[in-house]
C-alpha distance (Angstrom), angle and dihedral (degrees) to the residues before:
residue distance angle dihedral
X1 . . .
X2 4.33 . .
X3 3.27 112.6 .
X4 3.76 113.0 -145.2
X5 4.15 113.5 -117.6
X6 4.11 117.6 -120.5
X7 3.83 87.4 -151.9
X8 3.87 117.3 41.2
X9 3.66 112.5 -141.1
X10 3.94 104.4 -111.8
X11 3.83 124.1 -171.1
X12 3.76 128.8 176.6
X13 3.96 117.3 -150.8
X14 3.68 112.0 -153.6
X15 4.14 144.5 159.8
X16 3.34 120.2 -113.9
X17 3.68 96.3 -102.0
X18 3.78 94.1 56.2
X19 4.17 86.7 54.4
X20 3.37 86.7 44.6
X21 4.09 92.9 56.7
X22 3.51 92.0 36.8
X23 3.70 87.4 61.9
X24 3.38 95.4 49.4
X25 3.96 98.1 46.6
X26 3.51 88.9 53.0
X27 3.55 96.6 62.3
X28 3.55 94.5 40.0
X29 3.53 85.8 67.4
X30 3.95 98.7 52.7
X31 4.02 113.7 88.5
X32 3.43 117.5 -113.3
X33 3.56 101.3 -98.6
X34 4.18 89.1 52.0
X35 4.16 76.7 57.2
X36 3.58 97.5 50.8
X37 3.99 91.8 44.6
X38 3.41 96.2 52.6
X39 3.98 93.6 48.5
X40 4.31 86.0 50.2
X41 3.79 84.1 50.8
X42 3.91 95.6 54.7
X43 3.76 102.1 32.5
X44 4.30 81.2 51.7
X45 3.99 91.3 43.2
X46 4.23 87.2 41.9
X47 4.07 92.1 50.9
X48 3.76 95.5 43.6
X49 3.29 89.7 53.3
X50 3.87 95.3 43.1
X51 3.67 107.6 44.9
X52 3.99 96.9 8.3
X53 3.79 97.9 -108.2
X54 3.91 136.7 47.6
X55 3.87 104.7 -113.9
X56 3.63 117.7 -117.7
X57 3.69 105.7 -139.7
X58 4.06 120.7 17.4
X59 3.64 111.7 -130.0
X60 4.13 114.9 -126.4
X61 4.13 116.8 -124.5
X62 3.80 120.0 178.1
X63 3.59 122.8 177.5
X64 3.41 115.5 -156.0
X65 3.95 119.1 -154.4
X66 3.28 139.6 137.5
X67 4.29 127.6 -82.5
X68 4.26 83.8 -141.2
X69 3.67 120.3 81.5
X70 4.32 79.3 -150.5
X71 3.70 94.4 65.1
């Protein structure tokens, strides 16, 4: 007795590359805001991880120097 599936299995075999450009095409696709959501979900899910907690307010640092190896 086989019992017929209600969701076929379904695999797709592919190079590197063509993961590589699906990736990309998929993204393309998204609106800019989708973009920028998704980048404040990782950098919150990357800092939690990191240091435990997302910081609150990002601290400014500028080094000044100079573009001439001279001075």
């Amino acid at each position: 007795m086989s019992k017929e599936r209600k969701i076929a299995l379904v695999a797709k075999k592919s190079s590197v590359q063509e993961a590589a450009d699906d990736y990309l095409f998929f993204w393309v696709d998204r609106n800019i805001k989708e973009r920028f959501e998704e980048l404040l979900r990782l950098k919150k899910n990357y800092w939690s991880w990191k240091t435990g907690s997302y910081p609150k307010s990002i601290e400014k640092v500028v080094f000044k120097r100079s573009l001439y190896a001279g001075g």
